[in-house]
ZAMARGU-4260 file (C-alpha; in steps of 0.2 Angstrom, whole numbers, plus 5000, padded with zeros to 4 digits):
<rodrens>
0) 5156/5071/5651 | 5151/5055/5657 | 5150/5048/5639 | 5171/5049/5638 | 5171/5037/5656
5) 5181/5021/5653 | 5169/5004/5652 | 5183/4995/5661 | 5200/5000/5668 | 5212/4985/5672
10) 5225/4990/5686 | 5240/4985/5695 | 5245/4974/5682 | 5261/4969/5673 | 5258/4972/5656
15) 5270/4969/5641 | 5261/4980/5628 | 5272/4977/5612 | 5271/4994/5609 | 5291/5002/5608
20) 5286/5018/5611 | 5277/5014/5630 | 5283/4995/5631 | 5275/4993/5647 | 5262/4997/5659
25) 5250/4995/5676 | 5234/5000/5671 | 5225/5000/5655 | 5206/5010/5652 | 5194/5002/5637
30) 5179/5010/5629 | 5169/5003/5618 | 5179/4989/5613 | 5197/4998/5612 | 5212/5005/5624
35) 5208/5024/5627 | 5223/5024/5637 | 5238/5014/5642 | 5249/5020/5656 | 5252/5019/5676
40) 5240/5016/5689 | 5239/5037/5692 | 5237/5040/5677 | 5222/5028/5673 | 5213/5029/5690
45) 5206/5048/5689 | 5199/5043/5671 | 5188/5031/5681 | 5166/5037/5680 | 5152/5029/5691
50) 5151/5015/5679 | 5166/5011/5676 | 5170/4993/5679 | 5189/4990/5688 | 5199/4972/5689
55) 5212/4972/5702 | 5225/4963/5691 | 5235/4960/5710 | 5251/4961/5699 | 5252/4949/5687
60) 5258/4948/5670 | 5247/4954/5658 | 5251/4949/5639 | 5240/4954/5621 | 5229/4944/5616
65) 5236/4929/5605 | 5233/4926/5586 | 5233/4912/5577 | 5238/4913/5559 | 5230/4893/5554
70) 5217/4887/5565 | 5204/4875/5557 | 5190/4884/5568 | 5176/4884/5560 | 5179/4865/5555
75) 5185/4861/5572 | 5170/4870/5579 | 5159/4859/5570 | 5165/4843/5577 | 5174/4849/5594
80) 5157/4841/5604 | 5161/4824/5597 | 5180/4823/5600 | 5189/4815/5612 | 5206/4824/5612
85) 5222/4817/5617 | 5232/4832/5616 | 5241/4836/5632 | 5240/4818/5637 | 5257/4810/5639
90) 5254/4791/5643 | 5245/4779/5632 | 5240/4772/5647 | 5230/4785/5651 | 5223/4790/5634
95) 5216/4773/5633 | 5209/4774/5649 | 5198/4789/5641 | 5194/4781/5627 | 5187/4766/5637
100) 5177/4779/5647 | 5168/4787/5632 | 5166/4770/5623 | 5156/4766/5639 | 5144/4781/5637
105) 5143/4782/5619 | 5126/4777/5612 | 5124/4767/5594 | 5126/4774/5580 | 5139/4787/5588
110) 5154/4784/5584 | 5172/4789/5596 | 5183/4799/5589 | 5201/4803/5591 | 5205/4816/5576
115) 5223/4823/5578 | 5232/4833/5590 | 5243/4821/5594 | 5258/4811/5590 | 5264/4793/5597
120) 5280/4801/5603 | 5270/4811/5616 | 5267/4794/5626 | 5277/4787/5637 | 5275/4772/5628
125) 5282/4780/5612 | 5269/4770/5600 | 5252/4772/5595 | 5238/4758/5601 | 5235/4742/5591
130) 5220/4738/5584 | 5218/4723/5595 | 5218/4734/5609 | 5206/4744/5604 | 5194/4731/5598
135) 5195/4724/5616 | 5188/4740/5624 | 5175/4743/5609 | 5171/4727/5601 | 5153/4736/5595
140) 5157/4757/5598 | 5162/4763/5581 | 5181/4770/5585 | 5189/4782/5571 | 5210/4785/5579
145) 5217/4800/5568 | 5237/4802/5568 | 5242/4818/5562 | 5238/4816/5542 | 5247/4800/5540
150) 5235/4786/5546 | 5220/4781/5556 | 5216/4767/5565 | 5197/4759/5564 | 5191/4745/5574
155) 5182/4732/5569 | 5163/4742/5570 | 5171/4757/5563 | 5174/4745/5548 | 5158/4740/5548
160) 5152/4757/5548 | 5161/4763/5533 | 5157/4748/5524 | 5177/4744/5519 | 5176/4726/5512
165) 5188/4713/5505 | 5183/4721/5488 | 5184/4741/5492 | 5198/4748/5481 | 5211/4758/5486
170) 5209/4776/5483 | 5222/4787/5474 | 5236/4793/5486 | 5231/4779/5500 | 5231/4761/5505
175) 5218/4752/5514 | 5229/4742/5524 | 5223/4722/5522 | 5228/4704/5531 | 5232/4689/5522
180) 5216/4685/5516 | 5215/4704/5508 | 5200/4709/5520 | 5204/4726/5528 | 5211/4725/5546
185) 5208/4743/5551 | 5223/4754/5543 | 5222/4765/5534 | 5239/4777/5525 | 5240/4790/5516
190) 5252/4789/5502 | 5257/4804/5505 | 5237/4810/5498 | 5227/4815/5517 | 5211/4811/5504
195) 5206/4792/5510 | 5206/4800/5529 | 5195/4815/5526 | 5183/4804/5515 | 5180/4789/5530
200) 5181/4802/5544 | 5166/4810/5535 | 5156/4796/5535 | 5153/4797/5553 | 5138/4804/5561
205) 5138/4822/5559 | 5129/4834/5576 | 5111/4844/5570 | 5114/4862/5570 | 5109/4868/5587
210) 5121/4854/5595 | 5133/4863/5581 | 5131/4880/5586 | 5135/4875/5603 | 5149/4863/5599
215) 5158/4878/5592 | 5153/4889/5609 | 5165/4876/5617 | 5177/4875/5607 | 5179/4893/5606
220) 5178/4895/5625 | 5192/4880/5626 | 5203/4894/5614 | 5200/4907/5627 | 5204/4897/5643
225) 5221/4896/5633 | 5222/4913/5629 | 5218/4914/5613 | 5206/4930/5606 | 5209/4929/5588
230) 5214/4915/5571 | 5212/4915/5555 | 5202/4900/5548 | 5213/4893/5535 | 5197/4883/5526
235) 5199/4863/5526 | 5192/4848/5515 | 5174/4844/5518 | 5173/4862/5523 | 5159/4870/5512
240) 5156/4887/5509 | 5145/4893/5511 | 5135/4879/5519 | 5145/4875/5534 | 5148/4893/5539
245) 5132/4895/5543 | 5135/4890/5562 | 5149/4903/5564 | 5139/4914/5553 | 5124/4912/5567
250) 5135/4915/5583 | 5143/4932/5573 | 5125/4937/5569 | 5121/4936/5587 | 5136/4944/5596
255) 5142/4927/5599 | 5158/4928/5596 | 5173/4926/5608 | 5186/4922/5594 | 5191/4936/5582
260) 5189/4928/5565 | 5195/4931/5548 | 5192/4917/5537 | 5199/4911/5518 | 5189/4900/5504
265) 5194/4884/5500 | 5190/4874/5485 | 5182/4858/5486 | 5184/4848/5469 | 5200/4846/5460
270) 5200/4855/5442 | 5184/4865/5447 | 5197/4878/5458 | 5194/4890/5444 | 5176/4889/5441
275) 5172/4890/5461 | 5186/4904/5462 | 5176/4914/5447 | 5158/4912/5457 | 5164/4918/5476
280) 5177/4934/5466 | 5156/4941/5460 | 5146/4933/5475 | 5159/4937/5489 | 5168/4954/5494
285) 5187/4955/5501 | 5185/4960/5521 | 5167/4959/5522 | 5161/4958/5539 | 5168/4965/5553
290) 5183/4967/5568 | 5175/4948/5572 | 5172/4941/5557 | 5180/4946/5540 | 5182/4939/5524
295) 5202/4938/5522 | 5204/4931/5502 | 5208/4913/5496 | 5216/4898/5503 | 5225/4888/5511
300) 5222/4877/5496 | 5221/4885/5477 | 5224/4871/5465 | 5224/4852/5472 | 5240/4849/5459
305) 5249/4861/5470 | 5244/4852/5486 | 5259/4842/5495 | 5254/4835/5509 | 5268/4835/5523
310) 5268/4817/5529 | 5288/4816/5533 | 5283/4798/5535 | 5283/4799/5516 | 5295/4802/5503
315) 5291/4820/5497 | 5278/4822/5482 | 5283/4829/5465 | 5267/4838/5459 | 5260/4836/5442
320) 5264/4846/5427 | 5249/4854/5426 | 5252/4864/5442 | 5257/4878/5436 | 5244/4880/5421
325) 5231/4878/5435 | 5237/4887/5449 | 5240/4903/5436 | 5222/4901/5429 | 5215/4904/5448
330) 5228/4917/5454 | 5226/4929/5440 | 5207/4930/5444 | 5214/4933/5463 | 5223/4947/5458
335) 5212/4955/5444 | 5200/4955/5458 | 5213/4962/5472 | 5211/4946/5482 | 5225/4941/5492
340) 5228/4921/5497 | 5237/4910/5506 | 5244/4893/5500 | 5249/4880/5509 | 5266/4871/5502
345) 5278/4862/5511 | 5291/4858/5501 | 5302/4871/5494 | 5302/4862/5476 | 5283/4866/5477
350) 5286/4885/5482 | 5299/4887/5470 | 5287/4880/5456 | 5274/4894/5463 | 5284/4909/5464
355) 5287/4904/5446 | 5268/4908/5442 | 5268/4921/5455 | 5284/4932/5444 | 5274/4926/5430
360) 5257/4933/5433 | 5266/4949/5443 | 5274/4955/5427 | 5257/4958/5419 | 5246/4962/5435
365) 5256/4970/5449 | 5255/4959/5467 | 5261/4975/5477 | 5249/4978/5490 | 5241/4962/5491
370) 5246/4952/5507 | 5247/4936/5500 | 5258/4920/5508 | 5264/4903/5511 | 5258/4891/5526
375) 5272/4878/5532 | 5287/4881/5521 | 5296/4869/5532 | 5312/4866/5519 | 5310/4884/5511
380) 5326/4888/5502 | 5336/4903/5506 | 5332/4907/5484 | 5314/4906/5489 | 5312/4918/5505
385) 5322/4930/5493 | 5311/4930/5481 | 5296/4931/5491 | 5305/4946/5498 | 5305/4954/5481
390) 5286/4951/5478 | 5282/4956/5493 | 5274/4941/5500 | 5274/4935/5516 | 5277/4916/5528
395) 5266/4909/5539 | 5274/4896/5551 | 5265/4883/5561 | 5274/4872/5578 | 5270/4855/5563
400) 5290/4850/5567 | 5283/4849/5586 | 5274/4833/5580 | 5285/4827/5567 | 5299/4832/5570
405) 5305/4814/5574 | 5298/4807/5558 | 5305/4820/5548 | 5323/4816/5557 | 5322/4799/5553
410) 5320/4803/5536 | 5330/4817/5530 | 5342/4818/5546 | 5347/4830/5562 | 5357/4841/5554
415) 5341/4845/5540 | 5330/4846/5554 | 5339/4861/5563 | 5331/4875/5553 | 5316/4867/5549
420) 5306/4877/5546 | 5320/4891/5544 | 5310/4904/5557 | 5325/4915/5562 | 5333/4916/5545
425) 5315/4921/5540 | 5317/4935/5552 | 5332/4942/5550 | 5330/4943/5529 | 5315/4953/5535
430) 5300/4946/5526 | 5285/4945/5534 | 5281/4931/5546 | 5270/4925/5560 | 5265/4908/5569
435) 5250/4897/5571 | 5247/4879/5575 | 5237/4871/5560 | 5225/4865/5573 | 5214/4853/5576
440) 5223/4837/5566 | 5239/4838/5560 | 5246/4848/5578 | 5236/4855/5593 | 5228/4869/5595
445) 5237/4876/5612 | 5247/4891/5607 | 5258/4888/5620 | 5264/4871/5615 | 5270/4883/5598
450) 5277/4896/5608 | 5288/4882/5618 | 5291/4875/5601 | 5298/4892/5594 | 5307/4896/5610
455) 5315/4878/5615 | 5317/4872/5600 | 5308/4856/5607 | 5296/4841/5601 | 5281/4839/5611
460) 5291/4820/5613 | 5307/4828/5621 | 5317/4829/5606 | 5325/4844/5604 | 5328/4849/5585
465) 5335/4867/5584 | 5351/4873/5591 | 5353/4890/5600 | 5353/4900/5584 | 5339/4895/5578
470) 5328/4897/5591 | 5317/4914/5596 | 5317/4925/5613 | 5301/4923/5620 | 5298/4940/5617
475) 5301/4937/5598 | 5291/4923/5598 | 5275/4933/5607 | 5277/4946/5596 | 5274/4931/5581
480) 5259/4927/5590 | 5251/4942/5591 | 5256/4959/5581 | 5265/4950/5567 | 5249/4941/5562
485) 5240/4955/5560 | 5249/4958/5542 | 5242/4941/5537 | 5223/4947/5540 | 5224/4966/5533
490) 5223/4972/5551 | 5238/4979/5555 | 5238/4994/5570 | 5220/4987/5573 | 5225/4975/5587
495) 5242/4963/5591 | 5247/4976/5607 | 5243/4985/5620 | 5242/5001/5612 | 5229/5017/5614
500) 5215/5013/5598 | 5217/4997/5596 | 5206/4981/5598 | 5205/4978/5618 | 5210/4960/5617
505) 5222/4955/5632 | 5226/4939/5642 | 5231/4937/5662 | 5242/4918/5659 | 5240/4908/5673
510) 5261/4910/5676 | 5273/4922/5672 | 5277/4920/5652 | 5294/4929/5653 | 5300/4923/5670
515) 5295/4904/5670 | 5304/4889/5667 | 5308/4885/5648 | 5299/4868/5653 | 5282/4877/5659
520) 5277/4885/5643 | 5269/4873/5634 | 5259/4870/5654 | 5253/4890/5651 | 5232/4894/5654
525) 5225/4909/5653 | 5218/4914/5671 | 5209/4930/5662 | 5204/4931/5643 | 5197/4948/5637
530) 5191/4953/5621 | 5185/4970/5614 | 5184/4975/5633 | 5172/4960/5638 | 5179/4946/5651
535) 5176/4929/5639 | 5184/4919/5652 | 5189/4919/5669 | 5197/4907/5683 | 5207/4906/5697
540) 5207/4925/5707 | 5196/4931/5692 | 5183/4915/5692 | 5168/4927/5699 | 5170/4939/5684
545) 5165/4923/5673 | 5148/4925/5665 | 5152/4921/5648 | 5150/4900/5651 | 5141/4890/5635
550) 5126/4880/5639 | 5132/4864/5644 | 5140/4853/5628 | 5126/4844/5618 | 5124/4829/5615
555) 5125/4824/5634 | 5138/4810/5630 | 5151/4822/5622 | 5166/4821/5628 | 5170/4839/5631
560) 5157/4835/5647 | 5170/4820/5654 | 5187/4828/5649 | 5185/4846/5643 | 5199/4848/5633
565) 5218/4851/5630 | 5227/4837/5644 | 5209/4832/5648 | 5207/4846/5659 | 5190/4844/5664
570) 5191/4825/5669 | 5192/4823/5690 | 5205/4810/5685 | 5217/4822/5680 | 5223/4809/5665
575) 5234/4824/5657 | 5245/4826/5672 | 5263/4825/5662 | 5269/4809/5663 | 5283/4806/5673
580) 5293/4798/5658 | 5291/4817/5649 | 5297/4825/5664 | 5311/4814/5665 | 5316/4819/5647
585) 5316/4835/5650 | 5325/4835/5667 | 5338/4821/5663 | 5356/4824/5669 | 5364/4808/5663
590) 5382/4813/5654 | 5374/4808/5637 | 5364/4822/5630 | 5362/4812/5613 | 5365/4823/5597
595) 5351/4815/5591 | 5337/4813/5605 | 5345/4827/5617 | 5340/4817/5635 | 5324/4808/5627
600) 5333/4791/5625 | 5317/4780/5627 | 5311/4789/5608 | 5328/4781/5602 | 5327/4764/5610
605) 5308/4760/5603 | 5312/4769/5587 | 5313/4760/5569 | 5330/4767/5568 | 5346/4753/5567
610) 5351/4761/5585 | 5361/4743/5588 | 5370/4745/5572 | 5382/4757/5575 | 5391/4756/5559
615) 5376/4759/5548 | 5368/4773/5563 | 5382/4781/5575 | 5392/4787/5559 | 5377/4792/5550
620) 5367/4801/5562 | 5376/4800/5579 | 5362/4796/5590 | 5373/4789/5607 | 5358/4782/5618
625) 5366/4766/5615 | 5380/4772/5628 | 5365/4777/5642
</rodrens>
């Protein structure tokens, strides 16, 4: 009799399960890794044994776990130790402060790095530091500055380091950025090609692989503390398989794992797609692994000529005429081999080129019950979704706008930018969709900042992009975060709510998701992370259930030790307190809510747009922070 006891009952909770036949609930019991019931605290309570363990949830809100459908995690994992990450951190001021703090503790030849995550119109200060400025603080500490995939900023020893001379050519698709006697002066731009900022980034020191293994502990626990239980790895440059799974591979090995992970193949070298494509079809299996880490098919990237990157800063890419001859090549040996895949395509003049191969090779080889899709889609047509409709595909979205949003304004203007991408529409025509983050470089990894995103329609600058129609319910947008995703990993009614059989992954925020302030969302931790019935992290009124703490991070000068992560959370100097310049923005009552920059008038006045012409600017755009 005893073998039927519950593991683990979690009571006196307010739990939104998802599930519309028994929406909600107080107490939930887990056995062996799954809900084995789901229903009220005398319902729950009698089911209790002598070993069942009970959490007094004191009546909080208790959410599903959340999903991410494009996390770099296994990537990320690898190089989380050795980032300093200015996510969360809304003054310049403050983020050079940190820097100046781990140049200080960073021993030669380790370099500091600052790979994504960000964007200048986070800061107060609206703009990025000079190089002169961060030569001062490190004249001899290597420092690598990502920005989004657009450009990075090297200092003097990082030049040094990478060996960038008056005579280094530039590569394809970027510009090594030179004074006036042509010697490099420490910017680098891609052009719109993201290829010359993987390549130096790479030249760095890399971690051994114990220091590895733990780096991707934290960084896993760092997901969890924001509620995260589950991604899908969406593959990466300088992302190896299967060399550098090898870490994850480890931690899964070893019942490691506090992440649910389904992970895609990426090729590596352009024109080769084919060759790598045909040796993983015979040496790799579709959904091998397990409910924590599974194979899940191809992508994000199939064919480099199909690759446009999204650098709004950038006039959009055609891409080459051989696209289509490649990218059929490699999907017809996806689909012979019942593979599905995801590609990543921003533009919808590169998605409409792709469905053309897509209809093509459907014709002869059916793609019906392959979950395949599009990451981004950012300027998707209303043609396109239809047509993905018709094949059966699907849309994975990611908060990117969050970080861009103001770049891609400036370029193709407001009115563009409302319905980029086009979510809602998405929604109603009734194709599949489901949201991520695209984390680490290109936006952060917080969910919350995306589910802020979806739900306010706002930058992580203040700008607010999309008008009321566009914009999800916070329900809605949950519900993108968690059961939705499951269609893009093959797991559907396997986990995504709170539901008798399925996966016990559940999150106790550290605030009320569907009663808080729209302006708190993006501020949301989680106080109690659970996955398959084991507490992975805990704080606050839970902090004593927390046994699941890595080692401390390795090497001992890492950064995760000084800051911890997301708005420097670990750091006694609190340096990602909001900034009082962000919360003005989002509390402004002036009488001129600009149509362009909504309350967030300092983004306008140190902006590259003509703001003082009004002729050429208030016709065009009708940005009015000239009148505050």
């Amino acid at each position: 009799m005893t073998t039927n006891m519950p593991d683990l009952i979690l009571r006196r909770g307010l739990f939104t399960t998802l599930d519309r036949s028994n929406p909600t609930a107080s107490a939930v019991a887990i056995k062996d890794g799954k809900f084995t019931g789901v229903g009220q605290d005398q319902e729950i309570m009698p089911l209790a044994g002598s070993n069942t363990k009970i959490i007094d949830l004191k009546g909080r809100r208790v959410l599903p776990g959340l999903v991410d459908n494009h996390l770099h995690i296994i990537r990320g994992g690898l190089n989380f130790n050795m980032e300093l990450r200015w996510d969360g951190i809304w003054s310049l001021a403050d983020a050079m402060a940190m820097l100046k703090r781990q140049v200080a503790i960073t021993p030669p030849p380790q370099w500091v790095r600052v790979v994504g995550g960000f964007t200048e119109h986070q800061f107060a200060e609206k703009r990025l530091p000079t190089i002169e400025e961060i030569n001062a603080i490190a004249p001899d500490t290597p420092v690598f500055l990502l920005h989004l995939y657009d450009r990075a900023i090297l200092n003097g020893a990082a030049l040094r380091a990478v060996g960038y001379t008056k005579d280094t050519p530039n590569p394809p698709g970027g510009e090594i950025v030179r004074d006036n006697k042509g010697n490099p002066n420490g910017l680098l731009l891609a052009k719109p090609a993201a290829g010359i900022l993987y390549t130096t980034l790479a030249k760095g020191p890399k971690l051994p692989f114990e220091y590895q293994v733990n780096s991707t502990r934290h960084f896993m626990r760092e997901l969890n503390r924001l509620g995260v239980t589950g991604a899908i790895d969406a593959g990466g440059g300088f992302q190896n398989y299967p060399e550098d799974y090898a870490v994850i591979q480890k931690l899964s090995d070893e019942g490691q794992l506090t992440i649910r992970l389904a992970y895609n193949l990426y090729p590596q070298k352009a024109k080769a797609e084919k060759t790598d494509f045909l040796n993983w079809t015979r040496t790799s299996k579709y959904k091998q692994g397990d409910d924590y880490f599974r194979h899940n098919g191809a992508g994000e990237m199939l064919v480099a000529s199909a690759a446009d990157f999204e650098d709004f800063r950038q006039a959009r890419p055609d891409m080459p005429p051989e696209m289509e001859g490649e990218l059929e090549d490699v999907v017809r040996i996806l689909v012979q081999n019942r593979w599905p895949w995801r590609m990543h395509a921003t533009y919808d003049e590169t998605i409409s080129r792709a469905l053309d191969v897509f209809e093509k090779v459907n014709q002869d080889t059916p793609l019906e019950g392959l979950n395949w899709f599009f990451d981004h889609a950012e300027t998707i047509s209303d043609q396109s979704i239809d047509r993905i409709a018709a094949l059966g595909g699907g849309i994975a979205i990611q908060h990117r706008m969050a970080y861009q949003g103001e770049y891609f304004v400036e370029r193709y203007g407001f009115g563009a930018a409302e319905a980029t991408p086009p979510v809602k529409k998405i929604i109603d025509k009734g194709v599949k969709v489901s949201a991520g983050t695209d984390a680490t470089r290109v936006a952060s990894y917080n969910p919350w900042v995306a589910l802020a995103w979806l739900v306010t329609g706002m930058t992580v600058g203040g700008l607010r992009i999309t008008p009321p129609r566009n914009r999800l319910d916070r329900e809605t947008a949950l519900r993108m975060w968690t059961e939705n995703v499951t269609w893009f990993s093959n797991e559907e009614g396997k986990k995504g709510r709170i539901q008798v059989g399925q996966l016990a992954d559940v999150i106790v925020p550290d605030r009320d998701y569907f009663s808080c302030a729209e302006a708190e969302i993006a501020e949301t931790t989680s106080d109690l992370t659970v996955v398959g019935g084991k507490v992975v992290y805990a704080a606050s009124d839970f902090k004593s259930l927390d046994n699941a703490a890595p080692p401390p991070a390795m090497p001992d000068w890492s950064p995760v030790r000084a800051f911890g992560g997301y708005a420097a959370w670990g750091s006694a100097e609190s340096a990602g307190q909001p900034a009082l310049a962000r919360k003005m923005a989002m509390s402004c009552g002036c009488a001129n809510q600009c149509k362009i920059h909504g309350h967030d008038h300092a983004t306008a006045w140190s902006s590259k747009l003509p703001i003082s012409d009004l002729k050429s600017f208030w016709g065009a755009l009708g940005c009015a922070c000239w009148a505050v």
